[in-house]
Each structure stands twice: as C-alpha cells, then as structure tokens.
TORFIZA-938187 format. One line per field, with one value per residue (C-alpha): x, y, z; residue in three letters. Coordinates in Angstrom, 1 decimal. Layout:
N
c1 <- [X:...]
c2 <- [Y:...]
c3 <- [Z:...]
type <- [ALA:...]
//
This chain:
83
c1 <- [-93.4:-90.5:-89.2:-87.4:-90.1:-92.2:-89.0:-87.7:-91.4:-91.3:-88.0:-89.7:-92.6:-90.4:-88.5:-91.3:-92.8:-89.1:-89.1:-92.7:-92.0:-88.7:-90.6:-93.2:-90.6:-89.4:-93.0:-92.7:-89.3:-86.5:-83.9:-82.9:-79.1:-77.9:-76.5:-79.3:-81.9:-78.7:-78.8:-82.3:-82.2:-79.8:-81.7:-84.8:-84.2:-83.0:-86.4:-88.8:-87.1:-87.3:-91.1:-91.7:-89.8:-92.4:-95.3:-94.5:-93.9:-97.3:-98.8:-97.9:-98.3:-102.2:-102.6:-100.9:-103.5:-106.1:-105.7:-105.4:-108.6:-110.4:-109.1:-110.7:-114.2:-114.2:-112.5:-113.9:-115.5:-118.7:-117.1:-116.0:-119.1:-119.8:-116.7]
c2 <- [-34.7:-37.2:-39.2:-42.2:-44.5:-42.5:-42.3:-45.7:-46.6:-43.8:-45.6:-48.9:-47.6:-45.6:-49.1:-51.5:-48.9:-48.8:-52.6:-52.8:-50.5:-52.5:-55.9:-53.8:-53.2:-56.5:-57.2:-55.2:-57.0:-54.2:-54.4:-52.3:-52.2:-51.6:-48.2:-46.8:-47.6:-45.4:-42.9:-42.4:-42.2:-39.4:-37.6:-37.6:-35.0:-32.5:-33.9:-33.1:-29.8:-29.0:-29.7:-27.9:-24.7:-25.0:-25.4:-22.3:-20.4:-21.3:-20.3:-16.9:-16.7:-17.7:-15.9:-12.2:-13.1:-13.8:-10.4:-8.2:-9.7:-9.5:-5.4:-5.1:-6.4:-5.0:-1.8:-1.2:1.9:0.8:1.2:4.9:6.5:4.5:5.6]
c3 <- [1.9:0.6:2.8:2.3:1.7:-0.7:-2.4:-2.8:-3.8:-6.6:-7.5:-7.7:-9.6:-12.2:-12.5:-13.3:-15.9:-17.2:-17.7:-18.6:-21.4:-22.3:-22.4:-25.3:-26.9:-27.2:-28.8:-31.3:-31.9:-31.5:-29.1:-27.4:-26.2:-22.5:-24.1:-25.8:-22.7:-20.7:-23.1:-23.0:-19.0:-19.6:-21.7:-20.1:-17.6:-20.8:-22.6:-19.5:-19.0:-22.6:-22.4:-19.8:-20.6:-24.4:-22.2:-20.6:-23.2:-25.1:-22.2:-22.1:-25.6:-25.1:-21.6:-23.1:-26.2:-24.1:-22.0:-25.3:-26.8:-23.6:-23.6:-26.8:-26.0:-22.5:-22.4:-18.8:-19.5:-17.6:-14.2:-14.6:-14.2:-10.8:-9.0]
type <- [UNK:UNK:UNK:UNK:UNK:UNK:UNK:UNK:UNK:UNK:UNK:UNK:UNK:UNK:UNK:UNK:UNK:UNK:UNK:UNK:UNK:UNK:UNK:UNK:UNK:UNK:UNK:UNK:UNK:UNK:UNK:UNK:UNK:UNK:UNK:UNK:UNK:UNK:UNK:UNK:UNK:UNK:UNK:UNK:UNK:UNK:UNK:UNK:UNK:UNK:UNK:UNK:UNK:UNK:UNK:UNK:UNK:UNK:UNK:UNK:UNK:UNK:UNK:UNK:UNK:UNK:UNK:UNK:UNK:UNK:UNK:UNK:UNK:UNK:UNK:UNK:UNK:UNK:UNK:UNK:UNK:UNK:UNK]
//
C-alpha cells in the first residue's frame, strides 16, 4: 500500500500545506520562528493521538448510551413467544 513513491508524494503534499499555511500566517502578520514551527511539528503527533484517543472515548460514551436507551424501548420481548 505505501511504497516509496506514495510516500515521498505524501511528504511533498504534507510540505506544501506546511508552507502554504506558513505563508497565511505571514498575512495575518505573525512570524513565526524556525523553533516554534519545530515545536509544533513535534507536537503534532502527541496532538493527533490525543484527538484520537477523545474521539474514541465519546464514542463509547454515545454507543453504550445508545444500547441502554435502545434496551429500554425494545426490551425484545416480541421474539419470545416465536421461538
């Protein structure tokens, strides 16, 4: 599925919206300093993670209260009486 030139085109991609992004910023005047655009590289993957770990969570939240409303409207008592 990834081979080398999927890859180095992800790479590319990820770059130009990196600099595309860097170049708004400069429109909206702040500057950004080679440190800060290296910090926020590093914290992306933490940030992403982070994300997705709250996503899952809500999830599970909404699916296990889901389930116990759905028990409570449909007890499945209907099927007993066919089996």
């Amino acid at each position: 599925m990834w081979n080398v030139k999927s890859t180095t085109l992800f790479a590319v991609s990820l770059v130009a919206v990196i600099l595309i992004s860097v170049s708004m910023a400069k429109a909206d005047e702040k500057t950004i300093t080679p440190k800060e655009f290296a910090t926020a590289i590093a914290e992306t993957p933490s940030k992403v993670g982070n994300h997705l770990k709250n996503e899952w969570e809500e999830t599970k939240e909404y699916q296990a209260k889901s389930w116990a409303e759905m028990k409570t409207k449909w007890p499945f008592t209907m099927f007993k009486g066919n089996q």
